[in-house]
C-alpha positions as CSV (number, residue, x, y, z in Angstrom):
1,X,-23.5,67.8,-36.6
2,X,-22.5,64.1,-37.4
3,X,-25.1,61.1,-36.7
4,X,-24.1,58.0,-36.9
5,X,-26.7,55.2,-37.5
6,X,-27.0,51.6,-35.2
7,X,-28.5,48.7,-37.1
8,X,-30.8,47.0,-34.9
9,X,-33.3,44.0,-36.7
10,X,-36.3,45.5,-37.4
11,X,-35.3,49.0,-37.1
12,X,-32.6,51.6,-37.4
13,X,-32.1,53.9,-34.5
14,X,-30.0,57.4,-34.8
15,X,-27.2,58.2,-32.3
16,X,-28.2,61.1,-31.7
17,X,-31.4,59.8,-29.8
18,X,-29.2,57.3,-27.6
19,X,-27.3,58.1,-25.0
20,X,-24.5,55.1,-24.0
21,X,-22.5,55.7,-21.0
22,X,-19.0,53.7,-21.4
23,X,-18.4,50.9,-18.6
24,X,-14.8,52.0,-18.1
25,X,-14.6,55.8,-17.1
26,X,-18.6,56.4,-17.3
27,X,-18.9,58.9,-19.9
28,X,-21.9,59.2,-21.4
29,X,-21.8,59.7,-24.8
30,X,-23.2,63.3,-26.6
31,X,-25.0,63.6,-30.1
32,X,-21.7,65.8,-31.3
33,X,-19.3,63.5,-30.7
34,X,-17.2,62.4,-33.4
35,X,-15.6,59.4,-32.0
36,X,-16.5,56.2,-33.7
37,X,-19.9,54.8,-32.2
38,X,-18.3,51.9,-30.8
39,X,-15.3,53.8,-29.1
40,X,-15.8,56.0,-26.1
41,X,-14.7,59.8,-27.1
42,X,-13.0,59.9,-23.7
43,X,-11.0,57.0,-23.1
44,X,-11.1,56.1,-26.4
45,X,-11.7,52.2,-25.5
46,X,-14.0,49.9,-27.5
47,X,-17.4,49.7,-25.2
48,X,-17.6,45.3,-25.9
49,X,-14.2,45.5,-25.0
50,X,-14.3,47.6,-21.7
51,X,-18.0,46.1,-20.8
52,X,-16.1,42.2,-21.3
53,X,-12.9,43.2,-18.8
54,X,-15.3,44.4,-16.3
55,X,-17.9,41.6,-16.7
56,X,-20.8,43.3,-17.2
57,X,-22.7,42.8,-20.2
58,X,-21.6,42.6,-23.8
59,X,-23.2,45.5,-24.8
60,X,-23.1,48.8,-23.1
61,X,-25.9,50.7,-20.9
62,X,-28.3,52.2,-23.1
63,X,-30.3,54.8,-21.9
64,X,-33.2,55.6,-24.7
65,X,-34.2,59.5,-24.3
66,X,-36.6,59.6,-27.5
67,X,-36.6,56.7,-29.4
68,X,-38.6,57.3,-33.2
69,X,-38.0,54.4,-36.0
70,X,-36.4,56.3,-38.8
71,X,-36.3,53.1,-41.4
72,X,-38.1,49.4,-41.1
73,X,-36.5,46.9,-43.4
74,X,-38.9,45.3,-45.3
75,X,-39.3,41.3,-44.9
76,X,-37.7,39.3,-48.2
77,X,-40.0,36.3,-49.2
78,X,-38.9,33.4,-50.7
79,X,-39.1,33.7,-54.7
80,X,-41.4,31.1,-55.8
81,X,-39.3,29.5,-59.4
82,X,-41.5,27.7,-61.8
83,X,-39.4,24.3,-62.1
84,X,-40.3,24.6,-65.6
85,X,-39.2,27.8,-66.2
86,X,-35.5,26.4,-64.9
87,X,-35.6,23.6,-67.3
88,X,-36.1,25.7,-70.0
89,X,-33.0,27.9,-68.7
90,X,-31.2,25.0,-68.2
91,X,-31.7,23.3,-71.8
92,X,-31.2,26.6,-73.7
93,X,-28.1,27.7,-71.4
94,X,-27.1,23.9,-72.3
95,X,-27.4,24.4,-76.3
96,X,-25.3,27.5,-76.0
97,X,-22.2,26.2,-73.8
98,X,-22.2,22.8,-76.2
99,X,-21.7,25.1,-79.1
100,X,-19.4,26.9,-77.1
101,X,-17.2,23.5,-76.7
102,X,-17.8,22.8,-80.5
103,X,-16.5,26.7,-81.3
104,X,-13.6,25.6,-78.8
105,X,-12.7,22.9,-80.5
106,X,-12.7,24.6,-83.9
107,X,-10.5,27.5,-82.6
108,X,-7.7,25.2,-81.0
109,X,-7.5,24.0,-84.5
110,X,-7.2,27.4,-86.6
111,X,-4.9,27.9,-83.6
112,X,-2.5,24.9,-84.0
113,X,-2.8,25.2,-88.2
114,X,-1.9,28.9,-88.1
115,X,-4.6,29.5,-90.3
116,X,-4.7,33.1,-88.9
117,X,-2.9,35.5,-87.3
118,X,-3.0,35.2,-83.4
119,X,-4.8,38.3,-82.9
120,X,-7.6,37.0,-84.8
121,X,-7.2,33.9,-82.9
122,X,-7.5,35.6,-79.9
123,X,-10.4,38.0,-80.8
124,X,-12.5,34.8,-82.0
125,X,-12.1,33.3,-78.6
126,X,-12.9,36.1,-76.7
127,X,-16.2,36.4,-78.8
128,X,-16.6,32.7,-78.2
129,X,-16.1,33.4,-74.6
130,X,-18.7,35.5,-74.1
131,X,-21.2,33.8,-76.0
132,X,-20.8,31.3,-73.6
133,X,-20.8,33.7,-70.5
134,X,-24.9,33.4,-71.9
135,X,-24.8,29.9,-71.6
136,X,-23.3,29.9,-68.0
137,X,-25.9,32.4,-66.7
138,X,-28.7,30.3,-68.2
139,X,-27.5,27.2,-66.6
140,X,-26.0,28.9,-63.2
141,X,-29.9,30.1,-63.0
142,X,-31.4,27.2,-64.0
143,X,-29.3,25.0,-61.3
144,X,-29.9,27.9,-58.7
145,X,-26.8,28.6,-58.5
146,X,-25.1,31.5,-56.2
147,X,-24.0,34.9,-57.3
148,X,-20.1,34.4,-55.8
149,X,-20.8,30.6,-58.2
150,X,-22.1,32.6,-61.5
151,X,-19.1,34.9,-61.6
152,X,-16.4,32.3,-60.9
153,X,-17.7,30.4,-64.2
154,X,-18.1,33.6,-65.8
155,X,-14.1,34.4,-65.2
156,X,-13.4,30.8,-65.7
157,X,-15.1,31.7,-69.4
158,X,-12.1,33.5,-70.2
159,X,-9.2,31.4,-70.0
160,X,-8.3,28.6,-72.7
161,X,-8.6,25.0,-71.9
162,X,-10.1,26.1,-68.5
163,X,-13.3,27.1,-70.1
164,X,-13.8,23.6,-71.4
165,X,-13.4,22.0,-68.2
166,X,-15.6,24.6,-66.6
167,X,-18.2,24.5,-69.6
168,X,-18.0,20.4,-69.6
169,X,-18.7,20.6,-65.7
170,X,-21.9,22.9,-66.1
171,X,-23.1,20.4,-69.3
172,X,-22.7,17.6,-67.2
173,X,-24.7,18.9,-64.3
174,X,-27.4,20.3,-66.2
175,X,-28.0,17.4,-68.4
176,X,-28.4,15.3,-65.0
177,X,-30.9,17.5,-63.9
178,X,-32.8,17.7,-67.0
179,X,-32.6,13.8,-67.3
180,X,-34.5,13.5,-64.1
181,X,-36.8,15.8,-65.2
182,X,-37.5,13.8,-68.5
183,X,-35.7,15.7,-71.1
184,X,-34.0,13.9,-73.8
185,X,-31.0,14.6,-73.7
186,X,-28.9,14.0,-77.1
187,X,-25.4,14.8,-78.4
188,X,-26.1,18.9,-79.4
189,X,-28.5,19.2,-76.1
190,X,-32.0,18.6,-74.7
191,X,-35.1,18.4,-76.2
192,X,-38.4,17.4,-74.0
């Protein structure tokens, strides 16, 4: 037997105690049904759909028969951040990307001196990429910084010339915040 599962807020309810009769041919719906929960296994029609083009409500008629909370979800709070903790993310993530310009820097040069053979070229600034993936983590954290923001820095990491502009941006941000906060900020990074 398939059961399906509606999310409500609080708490999630199982099909199989619900029984929802659709607003268009009156079906009501059976615990064995395989039809989509939202679809009608008769008529196949979406029940918002049928319950809108006959003006009725939104939702269709639910009939609870035995209603038992399977799962609660549980309430997130609000992590409390130590602003002191973020500084201290922000100035070390801020060392690391300005030695990850600096190693930038160096590498463009071996690159345009053909000092080494591209694959070595190109295996230094991969390492050199990813020690500065540290360096945007620390920072992305330190500013607060969303999840969808972390990894488009982190993949911006990765590409030459792009990283620069990417790691400048992040330097410049956190060295405004940790200005305000009364950091010293110098050429090779903070210091309090």
């Amino acid at each position: 037997m398939r059961r399906g599962r509606v999310v409500s807020r609080a708490i999630i309810w199982s099909v199989a105690d619900l029984s929802v009769k659709c607003p268009k041919c009156g079906y009501e719906r059976r615990p064995t049904d395989s039809a989509p929960q939202w679809q009608c296994p008769s008529c196949h029609v979406a029940y918002v759909k049928a319950a809108q083009a006959q003006d009725v409500s939104a939702k269709p008629v639910v009939q609870a028969q035995r209603v038992q909370p399977t799962t609660r979800r549980a309430a997130v709070e609000p992590v409390d951040v130590d602003s002191d903790e973020l500084e201290w993310l922000l100035s070390r993530g801020q060392k690391i990307v300005i030695y990850s310009i600096l190693l930038n820097f160096v590498l463009r040069g071996l690159d345009q001196g053909h000092v080494a053979t591209d694959w070595v070229i190109y295996g230094l600034y991969f390492c050199t990429a990813a020690y500065s993936l540290l360096g945007v983590l620390k920072i992305c954290s330190g500013l607060q910084k969303s999840q969808g923001t972390k990894i488009l820095f982190m993949v911006l990491s990765y590409f030459p010339l792009i990283n620069l502009i990417a790691l400048v941006y992040l330097n410049v941000q956190a060295t405004r915040r940790l200005r305000q906060a009364g950091w010293t900020v110098g050429l090779l990074g903070a210091r309090q």
